[in-house]
N, C-alpha and C positions, 0 to 999 in steps of 0.2 A: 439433473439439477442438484444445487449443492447449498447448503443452507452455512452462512457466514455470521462471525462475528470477531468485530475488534475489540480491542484491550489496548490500555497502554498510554495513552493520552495523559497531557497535565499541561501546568503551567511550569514554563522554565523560563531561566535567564538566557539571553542571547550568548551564545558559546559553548553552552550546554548539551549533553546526549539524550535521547530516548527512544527505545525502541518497544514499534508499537507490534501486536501479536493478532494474528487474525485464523481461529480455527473453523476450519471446514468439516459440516456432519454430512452425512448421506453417502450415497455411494462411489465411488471413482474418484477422491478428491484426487491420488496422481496420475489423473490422465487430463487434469485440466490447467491451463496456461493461468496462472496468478499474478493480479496488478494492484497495483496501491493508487489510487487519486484521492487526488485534496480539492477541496472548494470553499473558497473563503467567502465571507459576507459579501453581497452583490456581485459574487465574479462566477463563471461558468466553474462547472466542475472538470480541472485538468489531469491530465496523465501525469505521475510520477514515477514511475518505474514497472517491470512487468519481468516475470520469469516461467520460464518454459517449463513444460508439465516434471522432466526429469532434474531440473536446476541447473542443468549446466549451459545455460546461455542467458543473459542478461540487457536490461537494457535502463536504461536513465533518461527524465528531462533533462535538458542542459544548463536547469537550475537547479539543481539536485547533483548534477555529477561531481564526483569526488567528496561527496558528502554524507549521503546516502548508501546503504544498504540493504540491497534484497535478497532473501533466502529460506529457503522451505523444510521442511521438514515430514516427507511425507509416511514415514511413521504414527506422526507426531499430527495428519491434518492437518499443519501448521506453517502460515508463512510469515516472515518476519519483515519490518524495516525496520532497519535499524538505521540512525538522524542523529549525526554529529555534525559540531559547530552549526546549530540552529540559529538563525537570524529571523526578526520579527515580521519578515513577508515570508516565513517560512507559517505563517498562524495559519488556521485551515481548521477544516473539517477533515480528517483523512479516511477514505472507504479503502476495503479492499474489495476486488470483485474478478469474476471465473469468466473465462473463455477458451476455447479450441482452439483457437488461433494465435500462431507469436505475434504476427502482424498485427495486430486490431491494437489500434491504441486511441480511440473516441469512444466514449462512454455508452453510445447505443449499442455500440458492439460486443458487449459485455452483458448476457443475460441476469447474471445473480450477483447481489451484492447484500454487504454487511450495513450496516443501521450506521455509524461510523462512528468515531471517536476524536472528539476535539483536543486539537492542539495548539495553546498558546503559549510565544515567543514576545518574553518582553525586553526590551530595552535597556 
């Protein structure tokens, strides 16, 4: 088990960057697969991106790609997304949360997750 928390959240103007930080306490955080989802006001919570225990394989929603980046730091407990050229359906809640698995990309499949941190995209 791995105890989470985000950072990094604000209000920006659409076109804007930010990158949000989410560090992991307890034991093994590099042994476990790290994803980012967002969930905006009355919408389910969706996958936004996910990286593999050692960083080097990646993956994106296909509203997010080429936009987004994800990356870890496992020194550091730490995975990153980093959010250029934000657009206002980019507004969310964004969790990050641990899994075993690169494949899992639905949110039950993810046992732990961080309290998350809002991000708002205005126009």
């Amino acid at each position: 088990q791995v105890q989470l928390r985000e950072s990094g959240g604000g209000l920006v103007q659409a076109g804007e960057t930010l990158r949000l930080s989410c560090v992991g306490s307890g034991r093994n955080f590099s042994h476990y697969v790290m994803a980012w989802f967002r969930q905006a006001p009355g919408k389910e919570r969706d996958f936004v991106a996910a990286i593999n225990d050692r960083g080097g394989s990646t993956v994106y929603a296909d509203s997010v790609k080429g936009r987004f980046t994800i990356s870890r730091d496992n020194a550091k407990n730490t995975v990153y997304l980093q959010m250029n050229s934000l657009k206002p359906e980019d507004t969310a809640v964004y969790f990050c949360a641990s899994t075993l698995n690169f494949r899992n990309r639905r949110p039950i499949e993810y046992p732990d997750w961080g309290q998350g941190t809002q991000v708002t995209v205005s126009s």
